[in-house]
N, C-alpha and C positions, 0 to 999 in steps of 0.2 A: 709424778706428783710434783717433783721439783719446777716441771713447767704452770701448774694450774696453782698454787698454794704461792701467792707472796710473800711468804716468809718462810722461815726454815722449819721444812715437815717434820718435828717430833711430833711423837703421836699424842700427843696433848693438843698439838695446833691442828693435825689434821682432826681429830676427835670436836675441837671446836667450829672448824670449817666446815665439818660434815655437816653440824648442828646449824647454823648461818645457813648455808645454801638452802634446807629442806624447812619451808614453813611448817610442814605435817610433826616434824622430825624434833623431839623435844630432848633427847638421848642416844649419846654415842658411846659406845665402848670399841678401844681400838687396842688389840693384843701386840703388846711388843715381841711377846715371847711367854711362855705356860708361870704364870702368878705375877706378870707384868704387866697392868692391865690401865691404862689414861683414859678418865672418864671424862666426856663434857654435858651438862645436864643445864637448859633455859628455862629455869621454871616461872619465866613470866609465858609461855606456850601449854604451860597443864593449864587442862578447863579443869575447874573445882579443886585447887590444889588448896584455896582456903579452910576446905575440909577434911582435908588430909591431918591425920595424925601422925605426927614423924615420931 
């Protein structure tokens, strides 16, 4: 990972780079370890998220 991630893989950045790379790919979760968990979420890639109730 150190060779393909320009910057330093915490799983925050790899979580975001996973997200980047995959057009399809709107959500990443990446486990540091059991209740460690760095999310990265593009929600300009949800179709219909205007109708999402959060």
């Amino acid at each position: 990972i150190n060779d393909i991630i320009p910057y330093n893989p915490t799983a925050e950045n790899i979580a975001r780079w996973v997200v980047n790379q995959f057009e399809e790919c709107y959500k990443v979760e990446v486990r540091e370890s059991e209740g460690n968990v760095a999310q990265a979420i593009d929600e300009t890639k949800i179709v219909g998220i205007e109708n999402l109730v959060m």
